[in-house]
C-alpha positions as CSV (number, residue, x, y, z in Angstrom):
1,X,21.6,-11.2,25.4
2,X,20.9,-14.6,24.3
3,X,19.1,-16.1,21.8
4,X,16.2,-16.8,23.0
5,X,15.5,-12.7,24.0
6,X,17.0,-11.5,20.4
7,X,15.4,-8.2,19.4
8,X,13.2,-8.5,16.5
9,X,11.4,-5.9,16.8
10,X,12.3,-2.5,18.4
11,X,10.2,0.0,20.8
12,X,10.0,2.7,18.1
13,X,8.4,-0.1,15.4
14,X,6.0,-1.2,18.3
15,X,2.9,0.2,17.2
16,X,1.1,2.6,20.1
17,X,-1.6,5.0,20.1
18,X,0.1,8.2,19.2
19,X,1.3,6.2,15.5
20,X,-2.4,3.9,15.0
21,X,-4.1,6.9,16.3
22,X,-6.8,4.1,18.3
23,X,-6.2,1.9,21.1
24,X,-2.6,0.5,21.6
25,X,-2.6,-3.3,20.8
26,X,-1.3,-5.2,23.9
27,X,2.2,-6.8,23.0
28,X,2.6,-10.8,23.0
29,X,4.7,-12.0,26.1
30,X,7.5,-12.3,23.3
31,X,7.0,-8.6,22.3
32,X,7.1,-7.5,25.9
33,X,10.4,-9.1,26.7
34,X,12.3,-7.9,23.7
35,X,10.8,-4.4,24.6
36,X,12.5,-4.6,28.1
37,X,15.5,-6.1,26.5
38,X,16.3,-3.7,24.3
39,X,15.7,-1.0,27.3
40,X,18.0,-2.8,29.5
41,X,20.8,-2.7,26.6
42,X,20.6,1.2,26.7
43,X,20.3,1.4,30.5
44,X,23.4,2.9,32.2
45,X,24.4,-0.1,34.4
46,X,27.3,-2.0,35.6
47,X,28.7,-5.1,34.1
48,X,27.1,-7.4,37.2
49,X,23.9,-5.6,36.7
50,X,23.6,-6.1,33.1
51,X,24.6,-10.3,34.0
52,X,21.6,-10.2,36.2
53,X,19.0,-8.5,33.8
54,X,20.3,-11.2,31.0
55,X,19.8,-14.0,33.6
56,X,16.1,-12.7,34.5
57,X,15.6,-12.3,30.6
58,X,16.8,-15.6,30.2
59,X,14.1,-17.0,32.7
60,X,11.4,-15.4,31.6
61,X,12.4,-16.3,28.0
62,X,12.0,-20.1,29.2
63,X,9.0,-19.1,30.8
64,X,7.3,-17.6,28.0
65,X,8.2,-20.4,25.1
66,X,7.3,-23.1,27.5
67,X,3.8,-21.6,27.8
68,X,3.9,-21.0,24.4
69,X,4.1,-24.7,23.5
70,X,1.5,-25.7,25.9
């Protein structure tokens, strides 16, 4: 993936309800796309369908840091 989508955080240090033992914390649009990074790294797909999950990741990176500066 590229930089901007670089996991810094993985799904199993994500806090949730089973580990806080209360309500589950929404994740930060930054959280949310490492999250479905990461997931898309350990999917089972082809070379042209991991291409087009980094290109959507890479969008929505854009996306979410140009909101961010806003």
């Amino acid at each position: 993936m590229s930089e901007e989508v670089e996991n810094t955080e993985s799904p199993e240090q994500m806090p949730d309800q089973t580990q806080t033992g209360g309500a589950a914390t929404p994740p930060t649009p930054e959280q949310a796309l490492n999250t479905l990074a990461a997931a898309a790294r350990q999917a089972r797909l082809t070379y042209d369908e991991h291409a087009a999950v980094d290109g959507c990741a890479r969008v929505i990176a854009e996306l979410v840091q140009g909101a961010a500066s806003e």
